[in-house]
VOVEX-682518 format. One record per residue: x, y, z of N, C-alpha, C in turn. Coordinates in steps of 0.2 Angstrom, whole numbers. Example, Ala and Ser with C-alpha at 12.3 -4.5 7.8 and 13.67 -1.06 7.14 Angstrom:
REM residues 2
+-------+-------+-------+-------+-------+-------+-------+-------+-------+
!  n_px !  n_py !  n_pz ! ca_px ! ca_py ! ca_pz !  c_px !  c_py !  c_pz !
+-------+-------+-------+-------+-------+-------+-------+-------+-------+
!    66 !   -28 !    39 !    62 !   -22 !    39 !    66 !   -16 !    39 !
!    64 !   -11 !    35 !    68 !    -5 !    36 !    64 !     0 !    39 !
+-------+-------+-------+-------+-------+-------+-------+-------+-------+
REM end
This chain:
REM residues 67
+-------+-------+-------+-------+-------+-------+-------+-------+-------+
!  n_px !  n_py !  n_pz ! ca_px ! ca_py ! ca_pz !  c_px !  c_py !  c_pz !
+-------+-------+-------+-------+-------+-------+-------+-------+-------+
!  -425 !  -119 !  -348 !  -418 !  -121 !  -347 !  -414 !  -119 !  -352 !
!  -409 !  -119 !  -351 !  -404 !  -115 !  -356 !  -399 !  -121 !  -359 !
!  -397 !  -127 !  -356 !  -392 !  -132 !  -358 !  -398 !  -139 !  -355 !
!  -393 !  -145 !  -357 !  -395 !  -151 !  -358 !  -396 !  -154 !  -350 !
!  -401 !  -158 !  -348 !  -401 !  -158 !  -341 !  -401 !  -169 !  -341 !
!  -400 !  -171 !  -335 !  -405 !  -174 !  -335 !  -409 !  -172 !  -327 !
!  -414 !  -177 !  -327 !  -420 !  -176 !  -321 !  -419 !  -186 !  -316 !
!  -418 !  -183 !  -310 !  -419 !  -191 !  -305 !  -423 !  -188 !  -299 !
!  -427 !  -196 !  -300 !  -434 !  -194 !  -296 !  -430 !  -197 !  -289 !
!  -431 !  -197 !  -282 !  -431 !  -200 !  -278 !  -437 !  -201 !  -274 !
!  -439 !  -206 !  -270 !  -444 !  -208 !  -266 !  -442 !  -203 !  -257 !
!  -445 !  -206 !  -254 !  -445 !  -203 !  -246 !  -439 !  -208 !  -243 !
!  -439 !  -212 !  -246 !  -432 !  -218 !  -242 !  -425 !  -218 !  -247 !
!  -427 !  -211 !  -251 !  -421 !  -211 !  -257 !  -419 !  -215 !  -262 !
!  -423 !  -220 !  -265 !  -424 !  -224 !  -268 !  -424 !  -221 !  -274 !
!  -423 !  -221 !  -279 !  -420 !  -218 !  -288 !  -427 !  -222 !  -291 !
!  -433 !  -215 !  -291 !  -440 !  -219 !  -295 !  -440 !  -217 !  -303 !
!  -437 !  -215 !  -304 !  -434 !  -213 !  -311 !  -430 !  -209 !  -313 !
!  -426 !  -208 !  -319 !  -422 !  -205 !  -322 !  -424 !  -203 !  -329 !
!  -423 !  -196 !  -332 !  -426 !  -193 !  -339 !  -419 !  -190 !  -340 !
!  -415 !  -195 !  -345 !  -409 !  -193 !  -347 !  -409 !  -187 !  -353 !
!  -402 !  -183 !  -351 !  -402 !  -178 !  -360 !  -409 !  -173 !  -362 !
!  -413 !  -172 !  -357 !  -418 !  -167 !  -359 !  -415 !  -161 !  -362 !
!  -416 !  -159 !  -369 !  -414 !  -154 !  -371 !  -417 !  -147 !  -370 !
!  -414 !  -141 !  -371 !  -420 !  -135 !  -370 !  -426 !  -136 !  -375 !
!  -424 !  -138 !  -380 !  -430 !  -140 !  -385 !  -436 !  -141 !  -384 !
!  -435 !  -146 !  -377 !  -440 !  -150 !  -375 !  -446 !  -145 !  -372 !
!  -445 !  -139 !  -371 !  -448 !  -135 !  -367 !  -455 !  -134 !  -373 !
!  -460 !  -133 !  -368 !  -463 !  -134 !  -361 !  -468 !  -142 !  -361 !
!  -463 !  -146 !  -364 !  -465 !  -152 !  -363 !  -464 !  -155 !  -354 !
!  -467 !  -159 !  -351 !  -466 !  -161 !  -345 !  -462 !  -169 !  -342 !
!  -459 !  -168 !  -340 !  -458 !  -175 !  -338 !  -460 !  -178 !  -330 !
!  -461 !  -183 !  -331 !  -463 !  -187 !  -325 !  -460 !  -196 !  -324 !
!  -458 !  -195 !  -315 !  -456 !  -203 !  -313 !  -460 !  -210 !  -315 !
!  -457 !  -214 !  -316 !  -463 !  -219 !  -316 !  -467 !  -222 !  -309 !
!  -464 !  -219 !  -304 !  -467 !  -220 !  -297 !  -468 !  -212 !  -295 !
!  -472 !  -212 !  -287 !  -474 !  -207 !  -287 !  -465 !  -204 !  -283 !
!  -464 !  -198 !  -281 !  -458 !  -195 !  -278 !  -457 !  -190 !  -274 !
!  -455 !  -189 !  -270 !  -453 !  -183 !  -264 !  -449 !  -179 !  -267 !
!  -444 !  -180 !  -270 !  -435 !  -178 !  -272 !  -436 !  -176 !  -280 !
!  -435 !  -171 !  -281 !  -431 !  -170 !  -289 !  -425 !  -169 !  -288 !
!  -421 !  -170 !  -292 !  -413 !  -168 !  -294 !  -413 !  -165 !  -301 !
!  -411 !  -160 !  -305 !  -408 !  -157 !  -310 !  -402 !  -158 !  -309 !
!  -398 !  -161 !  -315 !  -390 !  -159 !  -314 !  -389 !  -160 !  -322 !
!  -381 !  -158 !  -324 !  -380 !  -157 !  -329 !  -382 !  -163 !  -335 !
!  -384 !  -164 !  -341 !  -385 !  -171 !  -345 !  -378 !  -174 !  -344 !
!  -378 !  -180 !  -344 !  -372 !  -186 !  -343 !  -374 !  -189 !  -336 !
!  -374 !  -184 !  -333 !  -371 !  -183 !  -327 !  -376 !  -191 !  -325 !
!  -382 !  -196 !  -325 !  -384 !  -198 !  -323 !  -381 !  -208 !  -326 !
!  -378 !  -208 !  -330 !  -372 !  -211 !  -332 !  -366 !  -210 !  -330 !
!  -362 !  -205 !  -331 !  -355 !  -206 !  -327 !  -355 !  -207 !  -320 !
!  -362 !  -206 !  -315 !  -363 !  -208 !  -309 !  -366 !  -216 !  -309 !
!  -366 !  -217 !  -313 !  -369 !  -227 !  -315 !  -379 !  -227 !  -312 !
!  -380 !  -223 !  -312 !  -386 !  -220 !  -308 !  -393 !  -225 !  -313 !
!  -395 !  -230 !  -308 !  -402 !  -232 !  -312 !  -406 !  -233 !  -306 !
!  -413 !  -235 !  -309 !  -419 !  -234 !  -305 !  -419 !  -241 !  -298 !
!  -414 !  -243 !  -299 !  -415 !  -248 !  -291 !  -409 !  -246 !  -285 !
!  -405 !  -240 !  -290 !  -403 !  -236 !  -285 !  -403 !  -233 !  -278 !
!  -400 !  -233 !  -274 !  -402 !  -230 !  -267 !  -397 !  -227 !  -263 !
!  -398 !  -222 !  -261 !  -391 !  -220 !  -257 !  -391 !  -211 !  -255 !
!  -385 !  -208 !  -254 !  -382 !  -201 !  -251 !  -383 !  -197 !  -255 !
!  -387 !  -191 !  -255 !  -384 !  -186 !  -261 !  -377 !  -182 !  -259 !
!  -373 !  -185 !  -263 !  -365 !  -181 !  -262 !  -366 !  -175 !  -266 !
!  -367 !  -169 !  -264 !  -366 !  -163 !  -271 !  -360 !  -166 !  -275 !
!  -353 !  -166 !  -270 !  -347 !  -164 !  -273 !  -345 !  -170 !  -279 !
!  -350 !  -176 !  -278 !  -348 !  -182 !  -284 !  -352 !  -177 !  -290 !
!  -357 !  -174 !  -290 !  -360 !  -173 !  -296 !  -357 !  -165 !  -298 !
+-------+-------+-------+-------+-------+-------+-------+-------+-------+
REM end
């Protein structure tokens, strides 16, 4: 990874089973894991899982165009 990410897990009913905010490249080739198990990853850019108010009893649509 080249810039700051975070990571959202999603379940099969889209449910938000965790979030690993601010991962830096630094971090490489450290691993991250949901605290539940997951179907879904999302990468998007670091912030991005706060300015979307995004926590883990979250549920809903993935909109590209909000993110």
């Amino acid at each position: 990874m080249n810039y700051p990410i975070d990571i959202i897990w999603f379940d099969q009913d889209m449910y938000i089973v965790g979030i690993s905010k601010n991962l830096a490249p630094s971090t490489y080739p450290q691993t991250f894991y949901p605290n539940s198990p997951s179907v879904y990853t999302l990468e998007v850019a670091a912030g991005s899982a706060d300015r979307l108010n995004l926590n883990s009893a979250a549920r809903g649509q993935l909109n590209c165009k909000a993110i």
